[in-house]
N, C-alpha and C positions, 0 to 999 in steps of 0.2 A: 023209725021212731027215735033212734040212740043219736040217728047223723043232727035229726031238727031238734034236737035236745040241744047238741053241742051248739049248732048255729044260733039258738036262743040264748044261752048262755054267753057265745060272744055276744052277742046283740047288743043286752044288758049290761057287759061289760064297757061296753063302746059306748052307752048313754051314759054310764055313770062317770065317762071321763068328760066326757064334753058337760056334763053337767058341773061336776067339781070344777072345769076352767072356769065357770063361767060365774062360781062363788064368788064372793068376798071374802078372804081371806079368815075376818073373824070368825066366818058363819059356817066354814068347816068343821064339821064333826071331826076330832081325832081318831081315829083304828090302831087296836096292835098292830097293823103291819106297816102303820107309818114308822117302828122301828127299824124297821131293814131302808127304810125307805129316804137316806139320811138327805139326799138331794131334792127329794120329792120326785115327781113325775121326770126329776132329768137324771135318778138315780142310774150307773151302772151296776150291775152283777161281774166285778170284773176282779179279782183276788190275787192276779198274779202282775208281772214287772210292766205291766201296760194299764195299771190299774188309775191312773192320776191321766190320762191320754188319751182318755176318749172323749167325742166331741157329745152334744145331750144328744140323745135319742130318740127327739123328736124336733130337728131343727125339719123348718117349713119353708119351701120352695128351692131358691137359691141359695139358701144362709148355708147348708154343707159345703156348698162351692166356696162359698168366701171363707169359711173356716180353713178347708184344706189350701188356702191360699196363705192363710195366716201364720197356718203349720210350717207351709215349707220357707215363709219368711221366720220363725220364730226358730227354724234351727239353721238358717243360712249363716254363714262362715264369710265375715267382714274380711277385707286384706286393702293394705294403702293404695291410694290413689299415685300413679294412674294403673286402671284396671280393669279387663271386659267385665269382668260381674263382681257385685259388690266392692264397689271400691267406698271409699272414705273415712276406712278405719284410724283412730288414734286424731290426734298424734300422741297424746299420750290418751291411756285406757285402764281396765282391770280386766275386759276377758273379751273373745269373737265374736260371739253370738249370744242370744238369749240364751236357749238353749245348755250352753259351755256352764252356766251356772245352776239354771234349771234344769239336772239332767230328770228326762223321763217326768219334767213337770213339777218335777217333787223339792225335797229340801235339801240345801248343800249342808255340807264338814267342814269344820274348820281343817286346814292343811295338816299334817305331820311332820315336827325337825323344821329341816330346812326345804322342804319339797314345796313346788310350784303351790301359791293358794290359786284355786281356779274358782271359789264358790262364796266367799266373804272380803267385805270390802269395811272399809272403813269415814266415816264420816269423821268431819271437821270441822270448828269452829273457830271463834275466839268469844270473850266476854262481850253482850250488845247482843243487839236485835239487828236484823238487817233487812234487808227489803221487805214491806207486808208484815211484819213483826217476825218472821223468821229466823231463822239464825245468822248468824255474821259472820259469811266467809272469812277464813283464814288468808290474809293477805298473802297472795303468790300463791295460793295453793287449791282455794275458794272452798268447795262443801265436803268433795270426795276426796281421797288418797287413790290416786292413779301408778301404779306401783309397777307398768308395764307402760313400754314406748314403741312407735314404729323406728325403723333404722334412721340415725344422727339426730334424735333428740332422747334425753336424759330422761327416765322417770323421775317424777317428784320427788320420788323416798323407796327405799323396801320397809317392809317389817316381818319380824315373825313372829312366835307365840313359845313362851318359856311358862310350865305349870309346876307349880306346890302342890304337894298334896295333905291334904289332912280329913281326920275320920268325924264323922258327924256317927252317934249311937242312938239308936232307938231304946224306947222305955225298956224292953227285955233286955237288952242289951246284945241287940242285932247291932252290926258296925255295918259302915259303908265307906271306904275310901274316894272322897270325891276331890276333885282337883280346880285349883282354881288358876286361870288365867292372867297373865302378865306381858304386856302389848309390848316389843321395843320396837321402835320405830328407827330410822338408821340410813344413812345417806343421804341425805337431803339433795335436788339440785340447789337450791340455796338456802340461808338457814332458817330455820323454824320460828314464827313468829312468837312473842313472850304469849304465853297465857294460852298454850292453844288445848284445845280439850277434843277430845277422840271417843266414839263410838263405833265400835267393830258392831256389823251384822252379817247374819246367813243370809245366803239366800232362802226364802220362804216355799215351801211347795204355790203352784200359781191354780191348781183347781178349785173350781165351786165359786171363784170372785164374782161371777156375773148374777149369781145369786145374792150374796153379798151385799153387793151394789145397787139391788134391786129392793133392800129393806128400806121399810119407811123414814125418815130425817125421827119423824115424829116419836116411833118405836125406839128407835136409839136414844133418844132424849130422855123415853119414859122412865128407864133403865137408870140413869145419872141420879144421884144424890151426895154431891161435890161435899155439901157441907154436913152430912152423914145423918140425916133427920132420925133416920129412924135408929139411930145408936146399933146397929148392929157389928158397927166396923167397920162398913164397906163405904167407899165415896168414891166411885166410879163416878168420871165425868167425859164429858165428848173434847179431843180435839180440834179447834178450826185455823183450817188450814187457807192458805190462795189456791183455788182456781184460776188457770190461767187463762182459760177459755170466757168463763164469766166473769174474770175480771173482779172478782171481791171475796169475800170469807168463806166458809162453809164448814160444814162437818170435814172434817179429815176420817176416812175409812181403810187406808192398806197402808202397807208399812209395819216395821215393829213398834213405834210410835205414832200411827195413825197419823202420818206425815204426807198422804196423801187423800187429794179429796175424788178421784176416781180412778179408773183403767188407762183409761187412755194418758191423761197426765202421767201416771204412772211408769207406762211404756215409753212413753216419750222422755221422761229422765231417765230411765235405764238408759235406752239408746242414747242422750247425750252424753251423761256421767260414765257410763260404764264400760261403752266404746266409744266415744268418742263423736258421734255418727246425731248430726245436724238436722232439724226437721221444721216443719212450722209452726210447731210451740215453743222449742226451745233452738232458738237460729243460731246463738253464736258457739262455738267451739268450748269444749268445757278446759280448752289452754286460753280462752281467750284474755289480755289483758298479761300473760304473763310474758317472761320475758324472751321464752323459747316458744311461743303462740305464734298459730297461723293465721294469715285475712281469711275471713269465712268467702264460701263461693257459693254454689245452689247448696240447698239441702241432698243430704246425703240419703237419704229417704225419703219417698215421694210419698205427700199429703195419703193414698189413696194404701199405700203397702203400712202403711203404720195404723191405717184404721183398723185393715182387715188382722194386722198382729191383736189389736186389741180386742174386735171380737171374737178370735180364736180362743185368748185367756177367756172373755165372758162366757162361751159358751161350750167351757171346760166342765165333762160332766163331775157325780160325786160318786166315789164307788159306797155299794153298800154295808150295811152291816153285817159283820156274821157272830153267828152262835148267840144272837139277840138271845134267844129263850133258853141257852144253856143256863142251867141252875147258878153255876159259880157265878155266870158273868150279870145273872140278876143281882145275887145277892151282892155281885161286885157294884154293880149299880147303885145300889142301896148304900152300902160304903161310903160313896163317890159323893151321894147328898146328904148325907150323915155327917160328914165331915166337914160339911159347906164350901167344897170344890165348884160345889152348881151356886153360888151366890156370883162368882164371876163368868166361871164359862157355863151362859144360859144353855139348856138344851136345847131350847125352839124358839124359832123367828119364824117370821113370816116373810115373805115380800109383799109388791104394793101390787095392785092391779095395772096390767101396761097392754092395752088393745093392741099397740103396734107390735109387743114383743111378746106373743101370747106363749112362748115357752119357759119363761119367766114369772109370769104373770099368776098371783095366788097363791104361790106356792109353799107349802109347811114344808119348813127344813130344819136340819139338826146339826147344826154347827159348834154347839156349845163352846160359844163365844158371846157378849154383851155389846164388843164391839169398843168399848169404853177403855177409856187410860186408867187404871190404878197403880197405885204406890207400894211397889214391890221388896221395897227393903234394900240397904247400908248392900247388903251383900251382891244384887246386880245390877246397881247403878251405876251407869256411864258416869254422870253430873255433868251431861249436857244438855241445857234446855235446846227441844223440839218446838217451836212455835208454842201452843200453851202446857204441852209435856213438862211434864221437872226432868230432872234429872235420875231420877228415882221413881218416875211414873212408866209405864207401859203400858198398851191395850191387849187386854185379852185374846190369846192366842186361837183360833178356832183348833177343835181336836178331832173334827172326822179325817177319817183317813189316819191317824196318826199311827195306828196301830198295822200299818201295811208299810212301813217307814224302811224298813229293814229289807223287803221283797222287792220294794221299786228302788232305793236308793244305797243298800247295800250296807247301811250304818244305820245307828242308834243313838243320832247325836243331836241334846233338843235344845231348845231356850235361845234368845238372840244373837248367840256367837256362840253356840253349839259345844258348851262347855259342858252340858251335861250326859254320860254316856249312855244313861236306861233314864227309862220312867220315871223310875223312884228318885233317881238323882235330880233329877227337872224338881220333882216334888220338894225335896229337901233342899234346893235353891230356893225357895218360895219364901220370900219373907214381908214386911211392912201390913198390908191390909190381908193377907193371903198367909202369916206364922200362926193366926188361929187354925186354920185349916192345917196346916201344916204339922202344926203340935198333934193335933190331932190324928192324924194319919201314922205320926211318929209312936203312940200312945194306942194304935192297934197291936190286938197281937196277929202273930205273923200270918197265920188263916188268914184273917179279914186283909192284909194287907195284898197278901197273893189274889185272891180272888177280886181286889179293887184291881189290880195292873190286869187282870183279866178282862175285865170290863172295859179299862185302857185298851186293852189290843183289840176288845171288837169293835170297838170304832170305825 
């Protein structure tokens, strides 16, 4: 009787999933247990240094093979041509492999002193718009700083990272010593064009994108009110960015400036910009046109290994939540929308319904993120415009997983160049459309504040 109990009870378990795939996204009932559940059905239970590294847990058929394909192209170790494996590194670059930046998936640090930066790169412009309304390469140098070469050519430039510190006080008059960044740049292979403008970024942890990617244009749009109707403060708006597959505009979704419009594009500028390594969206050399540039030859990465790197990031699971129903980390919760921190980073999305990729398809997820650029404030602005980005705009950072930051990647360093060392320092960077929040948080007493970063770590 106890054995056809249990076999009942899966039974019913098994219909109510094939039933939920087969919802519409709106027409899902939410459960407390979609709290633990921050991926939805591609959630892992995974808490420890492999927690950002696991593929979804219910890929169908073949798609595990192609993943683990993607794996071992996402941590292969480029080196110059000529070379039996992997060759066509450089000529000039920032780092070997995906991977060298994404370690364990997760988010880079900015360097220390004068030590190798292996995880943060820097973006370049000058004043103008350039191809597609984008930005305007830096003559001789183009979007990125390549700050590493192969043997007999020059990199571009070094830089490193020299901080100030000074104390930000909370209303009790809790202190925080927070530090702010100061970029030099320094050696040039030739000199620096007038007017050039820099934008240092981390690398981003890469799990949960294919979820991401899978939310509706429409949803992301809903979210936007540019020109602030409803007087609340907030005027999140969508980036559009080129596609270079479709050949015209679109929303822009990854990036710290939603400067990309999906994965694969995506992957595909890493691999150009960041090693150097040729493919067939982005063919020429990212030396090309300068004056220590090489003639491009085949791609350095075949059409078919740069698909499979992009559906290994898409089909990177989300690990779950834990201590959902511990008391603190409710009432940290509570804090967290209290304060109006959930006016940008949403708790729940959806994605869209996708027959062909039914492990995506439907799915409630809790990224709390909107997705959207806003205007962050004098204090972390680059002031380079990203395609329709300011210079003082940014998209909302997703924050699942953020709280596992420290177990997979060994540090505590958040915001787009990793200037700030905890939580609360991310927090008191926050300024522009995000200082009401901010004041706010500042203006708890210290209870309510511990128990909000409690809620932050069970993410």
């Amino acid at each position: 009787m106890k054995e056809r109990t249990i076999i009942r009870i899966a039974a019913v378990a098994a219909i109510a999933i094939v039933v939920y795939s087969c919802i519409e996204p709106d027409e899902r009932p939410e459960t407390p247990a979609d709290e633990w559940l921050a991926g939805g059905s591609q959630t892992i239970f995974d808490k420890g240094v492999s927690a950002f590294s696991s593929q979804f847990p219910s890929l169908l058929g073949n798609r595990g093979s192609v993943h683990g394909v993607g794996d071992a192209a996402f941590g292969a170790t480029f080196v110059s041509a000529p070379a039996p494996l992997n060759p066509g590194l450089g000529p000039i670059f920032n780092n070997v492999s995906c991977s060298s930046c994404h370690v364990n998936d997760g988010r880079g640090k900015p360097p220390l002193g004068r030590e190798q930066n292996t995880s943060l790169l820097v973006r370049l412009s000058v004043s103008g718009t350039g191809a597609h309304d984008g930005p305007k390469p830096a003559p001789g140098f183009g979007l990125q700083l390549q700050q590493r070469s192969i043997f007999g050519v020059r990199p571009e430039a070094s830089f490193h990272i020299e901080y100030s510190d000074f104390v930000v006080e909370m209303n009790d008059g809790t202190k925080y010593t927070m530090q702010r960044p100061n970029y030099i740049i320094e050696d040039p292979y030739i000199p620096f064009p007038a007017g050039l403008m820099i934008s240092p970024r981390i690398a981003p942890p890469v799990f949960g994108l294919g979820l991401l990617e899978a939310v509706e244009d429409s949803d992301i749009l809903s979210r936007a009110d540019e020109a602030d109707a409803d007087g609340d403060g907030i005027s999140g708006k969508p980036n559009h960015v080129w596609d270079e597959m479709k050949q015209q505009a679109v929303i822009g979704r990854f990036g710290w400036k939603a400067n990309n419009p999906n994965i694969l594009q995506q992957s595909a500028a890493a691999y150009n910009e960041d090693m150097g390594i040729t493919n067939f969206i982005f063919r020429n050399e990212s030396s090309f046109g300068q004056s220590q540039g090489v003639a491009n030859d085949a791609y350095d990465v075949t059409d078919s290994l740069l698909q499979s790197v992009a559906f290994y990031i898409r089909t990177l699971a989300v690990p779950a939540r834990r201590n959902a129903n511990d008391d603190q980390v409710v009432r940290g919760k509570m804090m967290f929308h209290e304060a109006g921190c959930a006016s940008c980073h949403t708790p729940r999305l959806k994605t869209k319904t996708n027959v062909s990729f039914p492990e995506i398809s439907g799915q409630t997820i809790y990224p709390y993120t909107d997705m959207l650029l806003h205007d962050m404030g004098e204090d972390l602005a680059d002031n380079r415009p990203d395609f329709e980005a300011s210079g003082s705009e940014w998209r909302t950072s997703p924050l699942w997983g953020i709280g596992l930051t420290r177990v997979v990647n060994g540090h505590n360093n958040f915001l787009h160049d990793g200037r700030a060392r905890s939580l609360m320092e991310a927090i008191l960077w926050h300024g522009g459309e995000a200082a009401k929040a901010r004041d706010n948080v500042k203006a708890m007493p210290e209870a309510d504040r511990d128990v909000l970063l409690k809620f932050l770590e069970s993410l």
